[in-house]
C-alpha positions, 0 to 999 in steps of 0.5 A: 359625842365630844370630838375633842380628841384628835383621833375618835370613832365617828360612828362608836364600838357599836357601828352597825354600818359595817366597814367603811369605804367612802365619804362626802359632806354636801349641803350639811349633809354627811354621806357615808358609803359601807359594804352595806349602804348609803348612809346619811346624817346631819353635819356638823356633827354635833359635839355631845356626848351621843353618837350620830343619828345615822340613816340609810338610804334605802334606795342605795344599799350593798357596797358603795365604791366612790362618792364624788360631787360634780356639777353641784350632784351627788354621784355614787359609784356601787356595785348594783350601778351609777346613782345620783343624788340631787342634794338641793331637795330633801332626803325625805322626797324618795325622788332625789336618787336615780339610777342611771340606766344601762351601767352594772356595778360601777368603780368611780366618776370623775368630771373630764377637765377639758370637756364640760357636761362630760363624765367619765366612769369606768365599771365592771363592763368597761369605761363609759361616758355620762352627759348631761341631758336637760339637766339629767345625767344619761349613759351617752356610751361605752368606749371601745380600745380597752378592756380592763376596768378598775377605780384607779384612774386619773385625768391629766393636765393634757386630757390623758388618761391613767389606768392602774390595774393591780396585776397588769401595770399602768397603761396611758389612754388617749380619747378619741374626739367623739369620745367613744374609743381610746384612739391610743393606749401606751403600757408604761414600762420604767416600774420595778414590777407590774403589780400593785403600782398606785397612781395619785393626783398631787398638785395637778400632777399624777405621781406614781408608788410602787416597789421602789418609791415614788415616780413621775412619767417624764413626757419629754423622754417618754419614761417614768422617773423617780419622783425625788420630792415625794421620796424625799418627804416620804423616804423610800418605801419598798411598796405601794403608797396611795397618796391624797392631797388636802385643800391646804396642800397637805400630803396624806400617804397610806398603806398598810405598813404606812400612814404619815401625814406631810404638812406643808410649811410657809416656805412651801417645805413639807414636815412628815409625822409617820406617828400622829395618826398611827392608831389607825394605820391597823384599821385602814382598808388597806387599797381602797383608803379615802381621806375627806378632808369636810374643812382645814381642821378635820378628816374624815377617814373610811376604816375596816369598823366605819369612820375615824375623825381626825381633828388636826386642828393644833397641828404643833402639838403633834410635833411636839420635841420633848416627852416624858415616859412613865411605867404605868404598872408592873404586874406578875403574870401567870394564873393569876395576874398581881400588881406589885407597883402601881404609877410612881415617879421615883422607886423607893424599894426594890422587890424581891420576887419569889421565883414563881413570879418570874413572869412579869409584866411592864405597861408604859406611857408618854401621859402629856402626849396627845396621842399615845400611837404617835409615840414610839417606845424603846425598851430593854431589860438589863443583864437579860436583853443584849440591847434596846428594841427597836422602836415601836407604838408597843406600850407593854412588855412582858418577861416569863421564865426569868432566871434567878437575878436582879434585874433593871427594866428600862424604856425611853420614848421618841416623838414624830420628830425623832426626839428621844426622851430620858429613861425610866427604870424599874429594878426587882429581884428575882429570888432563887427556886427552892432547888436552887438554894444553900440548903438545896446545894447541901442536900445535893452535895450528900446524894452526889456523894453517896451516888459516887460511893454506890459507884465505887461500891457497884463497880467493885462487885462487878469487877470481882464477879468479872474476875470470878468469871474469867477464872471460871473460864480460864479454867475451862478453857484449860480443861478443854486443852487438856481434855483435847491435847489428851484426846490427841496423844491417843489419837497419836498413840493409836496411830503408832499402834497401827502403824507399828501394828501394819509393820509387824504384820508386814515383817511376818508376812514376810517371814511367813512367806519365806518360811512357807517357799523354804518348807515346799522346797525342803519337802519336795527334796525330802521327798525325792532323797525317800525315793532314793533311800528306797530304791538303795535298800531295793538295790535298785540299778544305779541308773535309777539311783541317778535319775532320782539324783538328777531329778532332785538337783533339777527340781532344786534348780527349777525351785530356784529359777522358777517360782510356781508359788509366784501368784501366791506370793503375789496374792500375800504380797497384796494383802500385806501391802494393800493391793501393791502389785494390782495396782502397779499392774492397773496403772503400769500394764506393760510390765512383765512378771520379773519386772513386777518380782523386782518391784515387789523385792525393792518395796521390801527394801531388798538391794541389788545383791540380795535380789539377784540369788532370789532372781537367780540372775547375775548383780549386773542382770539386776541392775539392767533389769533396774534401768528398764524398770525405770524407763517402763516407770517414766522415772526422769534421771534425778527420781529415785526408783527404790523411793518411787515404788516404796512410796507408790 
């Protein structure tokens, strides 16, 4: 394998170890820690063009967590226990790997500072401390006054100890001398939020990330503090960033929005690069990263398919200040991809496209850059993008759907240290669709025209069947006003008829009535003057003769003031008038006789002089009979009785 690149799979595309967690070269011996294993391989590695000849350890299988070197031991941290390694003998001796007894699934080991032949671990059970017993490492015990466990803890320049839970926040562990409890534990406040504040060793000091940049605990205020420098070299991050410190004093920072490399300069100064070594920001196994700094030329780093080396041997190169971009290639995209433009410094022509490929593809490179990832491109395109992008380690960009239009495809690149270089360009045409040429616009002017005159056409024999429609239901509606006011002047015609009809039957009633009064009266007189033409010629006495005379002038008399048709009259007089007289008796039952004859009179419209002769009663008896009536009838001062009863 040739390592001279700076960035290259240790392992190659064919890992069969899986992903990668930890790393540790002792007595050239390359030890790598996966999900699946320990792994070993000789070191240095070889500079061939064959890979590794890797070998697992088959005592130590399943994750491995941490791998740590203390007091000339191997010791590894996984998640069946704690085992070590003792380097100084062969791997071919099965001998070599113990496990130490009584621990489960173990995070990490670190040497305490201030207490040799000790070790503190944490596992899933807890911390714990490891002494070292003839030569051996043993489990010494378990330490009481914290529960929570994890792999992100520190020892200080004071013994303390720092604990980072991801969820719970960051807490401050002081050991007791027996080393068996943690005789204080201090939940540090200061930080923005609890959750995923990372904790990191650099220069003997522990610096914390988390939301809002890097802090430092201020023992002296008993708080935490922004930490300037760290900000300062890093900028201010908005998240968590583990922090590792190389042998050199190099500053690694990574996350998985973020891997920058800070080296320190002469004057103890630091210069950033967030792009050297970006390619591999996406294969980080983001919280668990581990950085193997095997010499002062090359890293290795753990990745989601095995390990990367870094080779940053020529550390200038990476800051390089000037850079040249070329388009690589230009290509139609859609069902079937066609180079139009391979790699040329200069353009010559401009293509016209036809408009079904107005999907095109641009690819682009800064060719005499060490490392593509570490440069940021820029690009727009003119009269469609309304400015740059945003700078990004994308080197492609494709356009689909482009309108009709001469276009300029322009990109630019930028180093680690910010230098931007000159544009290149690419300029094509994009032609216009069959239903967007002359031709087209012609043919679609004629079918505009003859729309219009369809229109024209279509709304003109609406419009006279519209018309022809109203007439019809104009005329319609006139014959129905006919028909009805026809149907109305008959029922008018009809009415007056009947109304005319009722009156003359009335008149005749009248008459009749009259008439028939008048006959009784001239018969019953005709009568009495038989009687006394026949008692003359009988030469009766004249006694008789004047009885019969008396007689006759009192039946004129009592014809006159009495009237024995009276309840025939009335009977007539209710058919002509509807029951007139019955119904005045039902509503007005205190009349008398005269008082209903004098109603019957003044509803045929009799007056005073021409009721009193038929009363036989004086004009006056009248008019005091009419202000009785009035009074019988409730009738006030201003109602007329005459239209009262002819309206009754």
């Amino acid at each position: 394998m040739v390592i001279n690149s700076p960035v290259y799979n240790l392992l190659g595309n064919s890992n069969l170890c899986g992903t990668g967690y930890t790393s540790l070269v002792k007595d050239k011996i390359l030890y790598l820690g996966s999900n699946q294993g320990l792994y070993t391989t000789d070191y240095p590695i070889k500079n061939t063009s064959s890979l590794p000849d890797v070998k697992l350890v088959p005592q130590i299988q399943g994750q491995i967590w941490n791998l740590s070197l203390i007091d000339n031991v191997v010791f590894v941290a996984t998640n069946n226990g704690a085992y070590v390694i003792d380097a100084s003998t062969s791997l071919s001796n099965r001998n070599i790997v113990t496990q130490i007894e009584g621990l489960t699934g173990t995070w990490k080991l670190i040497a305490l500072r201030k207490r040799p032949n000790y070790i503190l671990g944490c596992s899933y059970q807890g911390f714990f401390i490891l002494k070292k017993d003839k030569k051996q490492w043993k489990l010494r015990n378990f330490i009481q006054g914290f529960s929570e466990n994890g792999g992100m803890f520190e020892e200080d320049r004071n013994g303390d100890i720092w604990f980072s839970h991801w969820i719970k926040g960051v807490f401050k562990l002081s050991l007791n001398e027996n080393l068996d409890k943690f005789s204080k534990v201090e939940a540090i406040e200061g930080f923005y939020t609890k959750q995923n504040n990372t904790l990191s060793v650099i220069n003997n000091d522990i610096i914390f990330s988390g939301d809002g940049g890097f802090f430092r605990y201020d023992s002296t205020q008993g708080k935490v503090l922004h930490s300037e420098k760290e900000e300062k070299i890093f900028d201010l991050h908005p998240f968590s960033v583990n922090l590792y410190e190389s042998p050199q004093k190099d500053i690694w920072a990574a996350s998985k929005n973020l891997l920058s490399v800070a080296f320190r300069q002469t004057d103890n100064s630091y210069k950033s690069n967030p792009f050297a070594f970006s390619s591999l920001k996406s294969r980080l196994v983001n919280g668990f990263e581990q950085f193997n700094f095997v010499d002062d030329k090359h890293v290795i780093v753990n990745t989601e398919d095995g390990f990367a080396w870094l080779n940053i041997a020529d550390t200038a190169q990476l800051f390089l200040d000037s850079v040249h971009v070329s388009i690589r290639k230009v290509y139609l995209t859609g069902e079937h991809n066609s180079i139009i433009n391979g790699y040329q410094s200069t353009q010559n022509t401009i293509p016209k496209l036809k408009h079904q490929g107005n999907s095109i593809c641009f690819e682009f490179v800064a060719s005499d850059f060490i490392d593509n990832e570490a440069v940021n491109y820029s690009f727009m395109l003119k009269n469609y993008d309304a400015d740059w992008s945003s700078f990004s380690n994308k080197n492609s960009k494709e356009y689909t759907k482009l309108p009709q239009g001469t276009y300029t495809f322009k990109v630019r690149a930028q180093t680690g240290s910010g230098k931007i270089s000159e544009e290149s360009s690419y300029t094509f045409t994009i032609l216009p669709a069959w239903y967007q040429t002359t031709v087209a616009f012609v043919v679609y002017l004629i079918l505009l025209l003859l729309l219009i005159l369809f229109i024209i056409y279509d709304i003109k024999k609406r419009s006279k069947k519209t018309i022809q429609k109203i007439e019809e239901q104009k005329d319609l509606e006139i014959q129905e006003v006919e028909q009805k006011k026809e149907t109305e002047i008959e029922k008018l015609k009809k009415q007056q008829l009947e109304h005319d009809l009722r009156h003359k039957s009335r008149e005749l009633a009248h008459s009749t009535m009259n008439l028939i009064r008048k006959n009784e009266m001239l018969l019953e007189v005709s009568q009495d003057l038989n009687k006394t033409i026949d008692n003359l010629k009988t030469q009766k006495e004249p006694k008789d003769i004047l009885k019969y005379l008396l007689k006759m002038r009192d039946n004129i008399k009592q014809n006159i003031e009495q009237d024995n048709n009276w309840k025939k009259f009335e009977e007539n007089f209710d058919v002509v008038y509807e029951n007139y007289l019955k119904r005045l008796k039902e509503n007005y039952p205190s009349l008398t006789t005269a008082d209903r004859k004098l109603c019957a009179y003044l509803k045929m419209g009799l007056s005073s002089k021409d009721i009193a002769p038929l009363l036989n009663i004086s004009f006056r008896s009248v008019e005091m009979g009419r202000y009785q009536l009035r009074k019988k009838l409730n009738l006030s001062h201003d109602d007329n009785l005459t239209i009262f009863l002819q309206d009754f």
